[in-house]
N, C-alpha and C positions, 0 to 999 in steps of 0.2 A: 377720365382721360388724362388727369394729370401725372400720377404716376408711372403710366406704360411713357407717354410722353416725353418726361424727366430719364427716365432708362433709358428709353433710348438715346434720348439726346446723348446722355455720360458716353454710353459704347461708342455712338459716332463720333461724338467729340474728342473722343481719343484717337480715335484712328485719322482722321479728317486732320486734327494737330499735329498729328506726329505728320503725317504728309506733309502740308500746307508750309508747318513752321520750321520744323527739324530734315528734311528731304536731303537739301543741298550740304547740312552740314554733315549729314551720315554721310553720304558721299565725297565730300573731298574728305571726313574724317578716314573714311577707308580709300583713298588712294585717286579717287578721279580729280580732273581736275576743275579747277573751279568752273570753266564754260560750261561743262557736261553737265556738271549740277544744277545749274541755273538754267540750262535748256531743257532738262529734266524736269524741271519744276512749272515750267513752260510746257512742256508738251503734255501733264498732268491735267494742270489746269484748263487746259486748251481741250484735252479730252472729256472734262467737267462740264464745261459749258455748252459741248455740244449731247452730252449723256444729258442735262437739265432742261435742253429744248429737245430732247425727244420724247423723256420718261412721263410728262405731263401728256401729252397725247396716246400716249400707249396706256399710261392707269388710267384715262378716261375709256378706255376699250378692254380691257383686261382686269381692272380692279388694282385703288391705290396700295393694298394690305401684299396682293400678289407681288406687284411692281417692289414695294421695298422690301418684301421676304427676300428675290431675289440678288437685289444691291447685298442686303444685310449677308448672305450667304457667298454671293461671287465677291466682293470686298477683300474678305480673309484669304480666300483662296488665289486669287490673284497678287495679294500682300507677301503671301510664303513663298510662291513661284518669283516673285520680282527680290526678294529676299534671296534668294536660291540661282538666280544667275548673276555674270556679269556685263559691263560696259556694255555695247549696244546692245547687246542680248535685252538689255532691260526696257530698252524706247518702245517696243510693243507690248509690251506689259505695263507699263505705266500709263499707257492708250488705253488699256483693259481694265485699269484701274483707276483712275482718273474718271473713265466715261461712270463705272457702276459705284464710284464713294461716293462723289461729289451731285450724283443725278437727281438724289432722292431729296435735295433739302426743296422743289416748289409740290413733291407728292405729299411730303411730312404737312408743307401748311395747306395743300387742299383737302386734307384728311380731318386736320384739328376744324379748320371752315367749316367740313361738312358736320364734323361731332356737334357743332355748336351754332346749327341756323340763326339760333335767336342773339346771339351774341357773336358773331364771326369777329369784329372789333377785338373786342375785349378777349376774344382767345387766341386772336393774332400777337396780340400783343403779348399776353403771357407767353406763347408759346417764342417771339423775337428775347421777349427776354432773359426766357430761361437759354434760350441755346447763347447769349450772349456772357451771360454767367457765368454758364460752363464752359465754354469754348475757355476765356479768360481761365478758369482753374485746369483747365486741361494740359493749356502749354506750359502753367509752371510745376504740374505736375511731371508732366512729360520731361522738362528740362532739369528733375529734381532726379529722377529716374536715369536720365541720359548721363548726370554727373557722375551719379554715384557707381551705377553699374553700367553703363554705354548704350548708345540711343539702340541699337541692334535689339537690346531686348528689348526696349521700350516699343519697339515695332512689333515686336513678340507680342509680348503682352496685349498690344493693341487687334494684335486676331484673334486672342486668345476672348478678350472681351466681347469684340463682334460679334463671333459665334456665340455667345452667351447671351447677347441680348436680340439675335433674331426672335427669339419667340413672345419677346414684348410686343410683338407685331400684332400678335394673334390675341393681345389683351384690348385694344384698342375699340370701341366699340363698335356697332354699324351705323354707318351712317345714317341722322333722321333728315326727311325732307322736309326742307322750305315751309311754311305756311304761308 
């Protein structure tokens, strides 16, 4: 479980960062201004929390491997589209994207819980510290990237990743139950 785990992490934690941390400054870098960005970043988030109190009762009904295949797929694509317009054009896509980036981090630890009955602890914990790791190496990646050639591709790049690690989904094992 630990290296679909680890992969995934990386792919989300790129995209996840480059939102999270870089959002507002792409945007006033290209021209909005500061409010926007910051309400932008706000209505992301805002659509995160409510995408993470639905996504756990729907993997409970539909399967957590489904639930994140499809964050890990509408992610990207919602990425290019919000990439691809401007000004308000983008507050409903950011709804779009905010709800399917940010949904999947309590299906990720109901997943690793369930790979690991006899140890749920101890794989909570690797699995809090690995995303904490990378998260950390993400945004100074992401901001090494943003320097040098401009956070726009580092957004790029960050679908480009996503799509590549949806299929880490399908390496994850089946869940064993309980004893």
């Amino acid at each position: 479980i630990i290296l679909p785990l680890t992969f995934l992490l990386i792919v989300r934690s790129f995209m996840s960062s480059a939102l999270t941390t870089y959002l507002p400054t792409l945007l006033t870098d290209e021209g909005s201004s500061l409010w926007f960005a910051g309400a932008s970043l706000s209505v992301l988030q805002a659509a995160g929390v409510l995408g993470a109190l639905l996504s756990g009762p729907i993997s409970d009904r539909i399967g957590r491997k489904k639930v994140m295949l499809v964050s890990l797929l509408a992610s990207p694509v919602f990425m290019l589209i919000f990439l691809s317009v401007q000004d308000w054009m983008q507050i409903p896509v950011l709804l779009l994207l905010g709800f399917f980036s940010i949904s999947i981090t309590p299906v990720i630890m109901a997943l690793v819980q369930e790979s690991c009955p006899e140890t749920r602890s101890l794989a909570n914990g690797i699995y809090m510290a690995l995303g904490f790791i990378i998260q950390a190496v993400m945004i100074i990646l992401i901001g090494m990237i943003g320097d040098a050639w401009g956070l726009r591709l580092a957004f790029y790049i960050s679908i480009v990743l996503m799509l590549l690690g949806a299929p880490s989904v399908l390496m994850f094992p089946k869940p064993t139950p309980a004893q």
